[in-house]
MARMAR-937594 format. One record per residue (C-alpha): residue number from 1; residue in one letter; x, y negated, z negated. Coordinates in steps of 0.2 Angstrom, whole numbers, plus 2048, in hexadecimal, padded with zeros to 3 digits. Each point is the difference from the previous one (the first is absolute). Layout:
# MARMAR-937594
@seq->NUM | type->A | x->X | y->Y | z->Z .
...
This chain:
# MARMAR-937594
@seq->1 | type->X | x->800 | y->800 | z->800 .
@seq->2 | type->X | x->80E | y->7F4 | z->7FC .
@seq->3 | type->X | x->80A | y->804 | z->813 .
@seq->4 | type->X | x->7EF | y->7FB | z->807 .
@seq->5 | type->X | x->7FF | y->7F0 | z->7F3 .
@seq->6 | type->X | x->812 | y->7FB | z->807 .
@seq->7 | type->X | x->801 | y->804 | z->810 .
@seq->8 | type->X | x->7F0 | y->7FF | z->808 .
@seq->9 | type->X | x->801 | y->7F5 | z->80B .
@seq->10 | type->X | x->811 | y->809 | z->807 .
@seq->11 | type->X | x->7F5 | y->811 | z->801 .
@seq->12 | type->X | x->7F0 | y->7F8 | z->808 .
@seq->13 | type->X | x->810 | y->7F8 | z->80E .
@seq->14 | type->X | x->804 | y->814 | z->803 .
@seq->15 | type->X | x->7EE | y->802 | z->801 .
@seq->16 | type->X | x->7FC | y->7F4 | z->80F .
@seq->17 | type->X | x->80E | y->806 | z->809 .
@seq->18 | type->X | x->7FC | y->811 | z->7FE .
@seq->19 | type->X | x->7ED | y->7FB | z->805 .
@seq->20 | type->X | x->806 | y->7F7 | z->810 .
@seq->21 | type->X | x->80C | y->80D | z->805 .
@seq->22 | type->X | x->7F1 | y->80C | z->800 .
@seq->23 | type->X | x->7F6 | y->7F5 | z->80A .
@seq->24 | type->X | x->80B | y->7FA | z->80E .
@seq->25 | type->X | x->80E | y->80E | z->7FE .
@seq->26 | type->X | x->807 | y->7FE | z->812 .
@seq->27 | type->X | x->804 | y->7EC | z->7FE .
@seq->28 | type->X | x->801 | y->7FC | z->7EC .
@seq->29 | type->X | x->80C | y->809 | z->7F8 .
@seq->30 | type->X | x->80E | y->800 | z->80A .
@seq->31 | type->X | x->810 | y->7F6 | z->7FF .
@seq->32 | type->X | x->7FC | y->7F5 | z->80E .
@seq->33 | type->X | x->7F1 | y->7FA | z->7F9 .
@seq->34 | type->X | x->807 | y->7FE | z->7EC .
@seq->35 | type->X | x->810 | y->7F4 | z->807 .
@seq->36 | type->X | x->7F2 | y->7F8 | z->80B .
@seq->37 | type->X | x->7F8 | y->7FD | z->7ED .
@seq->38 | type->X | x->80E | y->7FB | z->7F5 .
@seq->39 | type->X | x->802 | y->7F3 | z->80E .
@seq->40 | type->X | x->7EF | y->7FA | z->800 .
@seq->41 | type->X | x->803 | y->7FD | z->7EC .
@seq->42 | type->X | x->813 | y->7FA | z->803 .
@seq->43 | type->X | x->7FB | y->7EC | z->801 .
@seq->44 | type->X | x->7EF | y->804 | z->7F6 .
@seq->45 | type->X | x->80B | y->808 | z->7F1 .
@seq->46 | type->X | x->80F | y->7F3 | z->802 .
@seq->47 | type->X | x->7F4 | y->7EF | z->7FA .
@seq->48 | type->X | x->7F9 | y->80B | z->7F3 .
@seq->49 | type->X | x->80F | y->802 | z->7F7 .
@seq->50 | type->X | x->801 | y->7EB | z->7FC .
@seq->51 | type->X | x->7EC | y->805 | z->7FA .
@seq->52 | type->X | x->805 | y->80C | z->7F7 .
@seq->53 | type->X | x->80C | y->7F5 | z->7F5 .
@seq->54 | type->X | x->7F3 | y->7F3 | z->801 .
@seq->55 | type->X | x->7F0 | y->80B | z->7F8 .
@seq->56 | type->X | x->80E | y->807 | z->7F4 .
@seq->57 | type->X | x->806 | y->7EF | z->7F6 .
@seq->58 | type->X | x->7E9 | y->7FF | z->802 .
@seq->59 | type->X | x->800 | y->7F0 | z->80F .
@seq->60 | type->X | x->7F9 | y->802 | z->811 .
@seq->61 | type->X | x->809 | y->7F7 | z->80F .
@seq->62 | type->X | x->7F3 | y->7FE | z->80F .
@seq->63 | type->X | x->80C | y->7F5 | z->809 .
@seq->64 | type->X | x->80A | y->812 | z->806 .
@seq->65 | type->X | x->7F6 | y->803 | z->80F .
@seq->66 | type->X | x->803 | y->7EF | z->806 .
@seq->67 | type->X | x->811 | y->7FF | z->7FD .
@seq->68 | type->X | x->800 | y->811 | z->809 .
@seq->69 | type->X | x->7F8 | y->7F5 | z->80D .
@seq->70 | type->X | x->80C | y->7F2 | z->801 .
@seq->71 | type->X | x->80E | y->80A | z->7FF .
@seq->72 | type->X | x->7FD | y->809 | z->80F .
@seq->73 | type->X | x->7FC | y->7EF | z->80B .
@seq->74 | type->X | x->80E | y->7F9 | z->7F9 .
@seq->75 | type->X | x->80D | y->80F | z->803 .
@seq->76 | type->X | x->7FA | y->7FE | z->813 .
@seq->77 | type->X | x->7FD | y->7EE | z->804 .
@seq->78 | type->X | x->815 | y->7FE | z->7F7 .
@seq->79 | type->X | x->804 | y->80F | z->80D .
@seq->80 | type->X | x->7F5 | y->7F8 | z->80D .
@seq->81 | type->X | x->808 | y->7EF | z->7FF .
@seq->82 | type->X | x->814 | y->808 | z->802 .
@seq->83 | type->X | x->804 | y->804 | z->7EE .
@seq->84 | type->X | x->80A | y->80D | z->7FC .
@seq->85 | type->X | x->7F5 | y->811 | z->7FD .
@seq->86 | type->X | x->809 | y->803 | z->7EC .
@seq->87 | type->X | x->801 | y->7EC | z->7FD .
@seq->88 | type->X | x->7EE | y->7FF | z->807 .
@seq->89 | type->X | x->7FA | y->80F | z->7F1 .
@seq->90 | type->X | x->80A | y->7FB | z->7F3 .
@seq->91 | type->X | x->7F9 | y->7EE | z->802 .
@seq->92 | type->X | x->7EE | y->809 | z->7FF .
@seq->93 | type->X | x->805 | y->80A | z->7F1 .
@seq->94 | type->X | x->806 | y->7F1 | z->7F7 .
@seq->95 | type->X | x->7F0 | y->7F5 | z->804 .
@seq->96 | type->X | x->7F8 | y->80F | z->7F7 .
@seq->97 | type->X | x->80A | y->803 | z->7F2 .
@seq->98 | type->X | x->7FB | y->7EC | z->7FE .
@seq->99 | type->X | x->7EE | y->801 | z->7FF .
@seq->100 | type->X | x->802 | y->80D | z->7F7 .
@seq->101 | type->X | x->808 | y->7F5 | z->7F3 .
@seq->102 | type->X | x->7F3 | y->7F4 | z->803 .
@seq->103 | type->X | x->7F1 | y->80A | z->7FC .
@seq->104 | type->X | x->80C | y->805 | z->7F1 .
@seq->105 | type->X | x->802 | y->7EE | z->7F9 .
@seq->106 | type->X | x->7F0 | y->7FC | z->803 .
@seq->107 | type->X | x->7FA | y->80D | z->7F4 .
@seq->108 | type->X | x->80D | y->801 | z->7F2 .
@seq->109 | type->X | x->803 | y->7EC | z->801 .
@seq->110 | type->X | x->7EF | y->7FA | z->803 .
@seq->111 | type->X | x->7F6 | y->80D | z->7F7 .
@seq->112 | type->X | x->7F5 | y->802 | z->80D .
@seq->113 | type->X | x->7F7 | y->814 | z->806 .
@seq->114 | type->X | x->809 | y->807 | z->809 .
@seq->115 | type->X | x->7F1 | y->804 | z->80A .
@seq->116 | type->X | x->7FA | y->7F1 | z->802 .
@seq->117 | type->X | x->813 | y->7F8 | z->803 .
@seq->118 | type->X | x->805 | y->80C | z->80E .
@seq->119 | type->X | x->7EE | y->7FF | z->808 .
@seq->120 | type->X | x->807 | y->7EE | z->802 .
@seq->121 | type->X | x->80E | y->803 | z->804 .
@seq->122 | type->X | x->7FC | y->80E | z->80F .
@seq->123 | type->X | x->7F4 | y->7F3 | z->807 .
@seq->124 | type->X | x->80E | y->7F1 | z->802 .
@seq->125 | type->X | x->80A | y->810 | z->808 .
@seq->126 | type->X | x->7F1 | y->805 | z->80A .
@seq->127 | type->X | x->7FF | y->7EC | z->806 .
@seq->128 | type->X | x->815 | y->801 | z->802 .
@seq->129 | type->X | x->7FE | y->80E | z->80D .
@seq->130 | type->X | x->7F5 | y->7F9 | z->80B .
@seq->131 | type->X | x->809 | y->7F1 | z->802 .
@seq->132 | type->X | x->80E | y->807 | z->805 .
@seq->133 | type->X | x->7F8 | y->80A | z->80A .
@seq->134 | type->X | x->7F1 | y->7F6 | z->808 .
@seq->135 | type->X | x->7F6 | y->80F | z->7FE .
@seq->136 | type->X | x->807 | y->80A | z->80E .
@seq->137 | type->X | x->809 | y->813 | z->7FF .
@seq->138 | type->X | x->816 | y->7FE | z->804 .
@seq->139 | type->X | x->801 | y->80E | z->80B .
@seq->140 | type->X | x->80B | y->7FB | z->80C .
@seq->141 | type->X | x->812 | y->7FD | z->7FE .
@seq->142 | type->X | x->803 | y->80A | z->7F3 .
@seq->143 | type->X | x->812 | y->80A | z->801 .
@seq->144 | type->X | x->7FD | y->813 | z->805 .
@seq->145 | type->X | x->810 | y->802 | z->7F3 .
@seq->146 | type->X | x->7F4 | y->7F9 | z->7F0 .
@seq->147 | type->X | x->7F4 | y->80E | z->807 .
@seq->148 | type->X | x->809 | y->80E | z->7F9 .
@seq->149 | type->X | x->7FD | y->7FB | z->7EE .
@seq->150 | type->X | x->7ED | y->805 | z->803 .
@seq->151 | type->X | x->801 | y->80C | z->80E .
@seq->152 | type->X | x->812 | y->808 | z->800 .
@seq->153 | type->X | x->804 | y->812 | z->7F8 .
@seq->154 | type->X | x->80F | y->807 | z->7F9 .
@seq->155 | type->X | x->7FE | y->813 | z->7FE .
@seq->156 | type->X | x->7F0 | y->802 | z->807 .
@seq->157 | type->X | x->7FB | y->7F4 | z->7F0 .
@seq->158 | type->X | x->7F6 | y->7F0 | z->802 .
@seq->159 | type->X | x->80C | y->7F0 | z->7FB .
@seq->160 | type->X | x->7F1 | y->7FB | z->7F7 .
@seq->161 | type->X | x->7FD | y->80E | z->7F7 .
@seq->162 | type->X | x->814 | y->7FF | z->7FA .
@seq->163 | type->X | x->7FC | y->7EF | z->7FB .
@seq->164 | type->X | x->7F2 | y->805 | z->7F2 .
@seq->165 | type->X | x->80A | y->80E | z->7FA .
@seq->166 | type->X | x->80F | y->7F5 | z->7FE .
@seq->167 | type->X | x->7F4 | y->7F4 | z->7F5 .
@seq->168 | type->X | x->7F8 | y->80C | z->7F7 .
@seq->169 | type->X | x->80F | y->808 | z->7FB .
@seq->170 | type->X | x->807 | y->7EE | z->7F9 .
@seq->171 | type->X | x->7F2 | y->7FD | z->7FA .
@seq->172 | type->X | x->7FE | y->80F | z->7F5 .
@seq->173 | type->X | x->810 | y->7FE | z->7F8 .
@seq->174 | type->X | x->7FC | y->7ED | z->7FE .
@seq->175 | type->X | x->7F3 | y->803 | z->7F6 .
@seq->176 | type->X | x->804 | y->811 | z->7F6 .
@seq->177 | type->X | x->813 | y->7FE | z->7FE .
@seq->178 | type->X | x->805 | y->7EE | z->7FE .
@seq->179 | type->X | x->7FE | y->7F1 | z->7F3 .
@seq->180 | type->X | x->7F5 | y->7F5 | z->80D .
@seq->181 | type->X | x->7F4 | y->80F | z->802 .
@seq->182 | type->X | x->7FD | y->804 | z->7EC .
@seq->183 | type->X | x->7FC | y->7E9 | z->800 .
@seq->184 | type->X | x->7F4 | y->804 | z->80E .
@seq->185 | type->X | x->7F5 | y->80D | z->7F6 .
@seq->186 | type->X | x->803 | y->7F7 | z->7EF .
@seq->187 | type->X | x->7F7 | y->7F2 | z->807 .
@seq->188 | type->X | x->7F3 | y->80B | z->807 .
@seq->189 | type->X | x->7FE | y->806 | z->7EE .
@seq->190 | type->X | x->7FF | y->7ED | z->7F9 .
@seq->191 | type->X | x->807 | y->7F2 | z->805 .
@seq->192 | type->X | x->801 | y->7F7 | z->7ED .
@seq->193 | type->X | x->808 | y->812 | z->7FC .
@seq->194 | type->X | x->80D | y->7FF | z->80C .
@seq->195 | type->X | x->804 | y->7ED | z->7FD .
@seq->196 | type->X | x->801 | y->805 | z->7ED .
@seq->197 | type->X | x->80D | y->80D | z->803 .
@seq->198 | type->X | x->80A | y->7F5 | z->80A .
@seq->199 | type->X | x->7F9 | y->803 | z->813 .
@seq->200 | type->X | x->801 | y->7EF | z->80B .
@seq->201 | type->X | x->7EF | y->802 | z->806 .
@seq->202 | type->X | x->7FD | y->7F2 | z->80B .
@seq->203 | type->X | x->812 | y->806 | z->809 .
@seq->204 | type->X | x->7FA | y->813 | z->802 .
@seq->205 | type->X | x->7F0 | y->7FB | z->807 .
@seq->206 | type->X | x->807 | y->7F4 | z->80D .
@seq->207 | type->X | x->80D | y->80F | z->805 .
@seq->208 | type->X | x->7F0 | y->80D | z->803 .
@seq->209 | type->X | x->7F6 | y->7F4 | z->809 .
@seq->210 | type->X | x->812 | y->7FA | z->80B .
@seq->211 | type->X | x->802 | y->815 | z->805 .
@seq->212 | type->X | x->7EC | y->800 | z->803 .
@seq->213 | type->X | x->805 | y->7F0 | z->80D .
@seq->214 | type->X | x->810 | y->809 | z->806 .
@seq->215 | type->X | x->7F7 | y->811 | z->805 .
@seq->216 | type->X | x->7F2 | y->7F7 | z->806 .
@seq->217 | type->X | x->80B | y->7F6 | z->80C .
@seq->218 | type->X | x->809 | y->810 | z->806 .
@seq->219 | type->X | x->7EF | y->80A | z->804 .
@seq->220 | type->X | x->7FD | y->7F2 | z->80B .
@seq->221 | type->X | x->80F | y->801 | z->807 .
@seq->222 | type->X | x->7FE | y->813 | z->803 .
@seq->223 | type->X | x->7EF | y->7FE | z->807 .
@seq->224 | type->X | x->804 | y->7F2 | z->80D .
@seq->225 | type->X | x->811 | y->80C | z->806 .
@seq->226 | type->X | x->7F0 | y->811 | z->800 .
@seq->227 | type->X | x->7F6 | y->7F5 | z->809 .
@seq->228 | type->X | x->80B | y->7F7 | z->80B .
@seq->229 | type->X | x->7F6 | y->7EF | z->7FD .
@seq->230 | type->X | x->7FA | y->7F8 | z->7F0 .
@seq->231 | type->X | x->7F0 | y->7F9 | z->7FD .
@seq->232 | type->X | x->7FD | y->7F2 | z->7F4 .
@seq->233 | type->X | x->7F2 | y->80C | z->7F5 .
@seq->234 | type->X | x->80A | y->80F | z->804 .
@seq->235 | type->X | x->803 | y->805 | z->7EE .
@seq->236 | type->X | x->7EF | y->7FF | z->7FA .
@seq->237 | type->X | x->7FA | y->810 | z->7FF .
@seq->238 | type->X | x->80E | y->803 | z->7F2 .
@seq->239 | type->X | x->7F8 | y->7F7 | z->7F1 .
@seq->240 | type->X | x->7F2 | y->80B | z->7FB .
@seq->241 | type->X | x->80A | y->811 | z->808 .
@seq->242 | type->X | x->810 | y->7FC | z->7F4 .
@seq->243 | type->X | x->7F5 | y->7FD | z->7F0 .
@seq->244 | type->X | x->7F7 | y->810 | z->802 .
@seq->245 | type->X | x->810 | y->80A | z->804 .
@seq->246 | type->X | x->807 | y->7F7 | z->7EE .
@seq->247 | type->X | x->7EF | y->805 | z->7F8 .
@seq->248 | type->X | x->800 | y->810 | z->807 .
@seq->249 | type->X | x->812 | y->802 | z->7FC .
@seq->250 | type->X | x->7FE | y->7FD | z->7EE .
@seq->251 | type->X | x->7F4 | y->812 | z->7FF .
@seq->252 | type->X | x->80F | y->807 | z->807 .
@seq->253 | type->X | x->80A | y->80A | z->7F1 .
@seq->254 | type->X | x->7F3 | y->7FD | z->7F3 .
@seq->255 | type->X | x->80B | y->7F0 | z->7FC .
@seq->256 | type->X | x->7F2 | y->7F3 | z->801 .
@seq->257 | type->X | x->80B | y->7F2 | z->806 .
@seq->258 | type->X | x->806 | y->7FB | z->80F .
@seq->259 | type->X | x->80F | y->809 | z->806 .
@seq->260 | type->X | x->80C | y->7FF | z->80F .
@seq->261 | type->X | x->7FE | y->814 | z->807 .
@seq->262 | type->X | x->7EC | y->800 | z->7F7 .
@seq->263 | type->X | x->7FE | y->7F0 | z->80E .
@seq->264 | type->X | x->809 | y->80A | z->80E .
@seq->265 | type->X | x->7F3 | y->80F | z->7FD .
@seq->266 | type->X | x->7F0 | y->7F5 | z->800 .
@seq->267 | type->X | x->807 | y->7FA | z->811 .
@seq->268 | type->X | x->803 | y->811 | z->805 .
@seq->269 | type->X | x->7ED | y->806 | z->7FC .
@seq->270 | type->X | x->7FA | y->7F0 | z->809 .
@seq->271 | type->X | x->80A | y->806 | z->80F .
@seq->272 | type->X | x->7FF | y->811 | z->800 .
@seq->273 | type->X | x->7EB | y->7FB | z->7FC .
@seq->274 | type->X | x->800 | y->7F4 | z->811 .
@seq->275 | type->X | x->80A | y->80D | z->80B .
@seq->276 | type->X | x->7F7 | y->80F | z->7FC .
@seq->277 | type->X | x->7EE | y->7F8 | z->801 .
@seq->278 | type->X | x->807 | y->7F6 | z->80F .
@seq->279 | type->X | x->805 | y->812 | z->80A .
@seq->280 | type->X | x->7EE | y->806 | z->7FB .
@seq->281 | type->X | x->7F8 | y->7F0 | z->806 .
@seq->282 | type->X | x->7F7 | y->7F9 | z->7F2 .
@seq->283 | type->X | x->7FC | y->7EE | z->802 .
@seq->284 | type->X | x->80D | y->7F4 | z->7F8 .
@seq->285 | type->X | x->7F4 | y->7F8 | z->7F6 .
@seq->286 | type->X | x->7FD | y->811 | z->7F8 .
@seq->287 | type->X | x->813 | y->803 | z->7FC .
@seq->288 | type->X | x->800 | y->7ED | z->7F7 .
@seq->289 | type->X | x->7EE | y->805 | z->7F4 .
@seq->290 | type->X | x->808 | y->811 | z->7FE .
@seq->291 | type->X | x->810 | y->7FA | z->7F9 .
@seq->292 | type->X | x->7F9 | y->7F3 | z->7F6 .
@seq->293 | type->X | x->7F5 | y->80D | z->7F9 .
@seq->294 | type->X | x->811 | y->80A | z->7FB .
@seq->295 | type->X | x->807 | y->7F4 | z->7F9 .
@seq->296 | type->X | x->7F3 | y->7FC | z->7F3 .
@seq->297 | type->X | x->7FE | y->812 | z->7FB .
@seq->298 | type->X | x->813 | y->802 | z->7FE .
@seq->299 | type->X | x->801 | y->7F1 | z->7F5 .
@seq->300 | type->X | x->7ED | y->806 | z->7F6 .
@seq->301 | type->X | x->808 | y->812 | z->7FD .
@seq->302 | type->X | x->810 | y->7F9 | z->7FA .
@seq->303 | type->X | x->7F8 | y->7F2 | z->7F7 .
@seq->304 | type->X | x->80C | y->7F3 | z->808 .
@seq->305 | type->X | x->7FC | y->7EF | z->7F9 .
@seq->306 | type->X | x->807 | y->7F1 | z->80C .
């Protein structure tokens, strides 16, 4: 009874892919089709990851799909206009890392929610990107050798798919063998708490919400180099998606908290949940109610509190 309690959500993963390997055996289970889903939750699992520290110290930052946005125009338009492809991302990256900082101060300095604060904020981004854009896609001009990033291979794997191993592995160890990572869940625990034992709380914060900025940035990045274009509402569809891997995620273990590897397995339900249905042709507004539905169950059976 207690396996079940703590790994659940773990078991009932084996149990979908078990169910859709039954149902389409000649297409689902292969190897083909689970590289083709680890890449479809490469980018997906990358901006998570700067959620997941965000949901752990208990703040939200709404501003990452529009960051993931600008980051991704930006990268391009740079590339577009003759800069150099590596100046052109570490310049995006940086612009992240600072509005990350911005949602940071914002909160810590200026006491504000952070819900509300980065709501804010990923409106005066939304605004940003448009201008810079006019609206319009940048899909021509863009260097076939930034086209790699999102579209190369190197063994057979996805770049991409490298990528969000590569940051979940870091991330991981961040958060479960180093000083920064014990401030991170101390604050989650109470921020007076962790101020009273020492903790620079305002400091800690405004370094989560500058790595939730940074990855943010370099999903955009990744998605413009998938894509070979950018789009100025291109990360969109990551806000709500990386909040439900983190929820999702934090059933994972038993742990009930947010966890770097917990998040990566919500995304991998949502992925291998969106493949399988998707190889069966349900309707995609099916696979979103169905995975909201999950969701809430997971987090009711493990009484997950947010």
């Amino acid at each position: 009874m207690n396996i079940f309690k703590k790994y659940g959500t773990l078991i009932a993963l084996v149990f979908i892919y078990i169910g859709f390997s039954l149902f389409a055996p000649k297409t689902f289970p292969t190897s083909r089709n689970l590289i083709n889903i680890l890449l479809q939750i490469s980018l997906l699992t990358i901006i998570s990851q700067g959620a997941t520290l965000i949901v752990i110290i208990k703040d939200f930052d709404l501003s990452i799909a529009a960051i993931s946005s600008l980051g991704g125009v930006l990268a391009a338009g740079l590339m577009v206009n003759g800069v150099n492809i590596y100046i052109a991302i570490l310049i995006t990256l940086i612009i992240g890392v600072i509005m990350g900082i911005v949602n940071g101060l914002i909160v810590s300095k200026l006491n504000i929610s952070s819900f509300i604060a980065t709501l804010a904020t990923s409106t005066i981004i939304g605004g940003i990107t448009f201008w810079y854009t006019q609206g319009s896609t940048i899909f021509s001009g863009i260097p076939d050798s930034f086209l790699i990033f999102g579209q190369g291979k190197i063994w057979g794997i996805p770049i991409p798919t490298i990528f969000m191993f590569l940051i979940l592995i870091i991330t991981w160890f961040v958060l479960s063998y180093t000083e920064l990572g014990r401030k991170f869940y101390a604050i989650g625990g109470g921020p007076e708490v962790a101020r009273l034992s020492g903790i620079n709380v305002d400091k800690t914060r405004v370094i989560a919400f500058a790595i939730s900025g940074l990855f943010a940035a370099f999903t955009g990045i990744l998605l413009a180099s998938r894509l070979g274009s950018a789009h100025p509402t291109a990360g969109g569809g990551y806000l709500l998606k990386s909040y439900a891997a983190v929820f999702l995620g934090m059933t994972v273990f038993g742990e009930g908290k947010a966890n770097a590897f917990g998040t990566f397995v919500g995304a991998l339900i949502m992925g291998i949940l969106a493949n399988g249905l998707t190889i069966l042709d349900v309707p995609y507004y099916f696979q979103d109610m169905l995975t909201g539905v999950i969701i809430i169950i997971a987090l009711v059976a493990k009484g997950v509190k947010i």
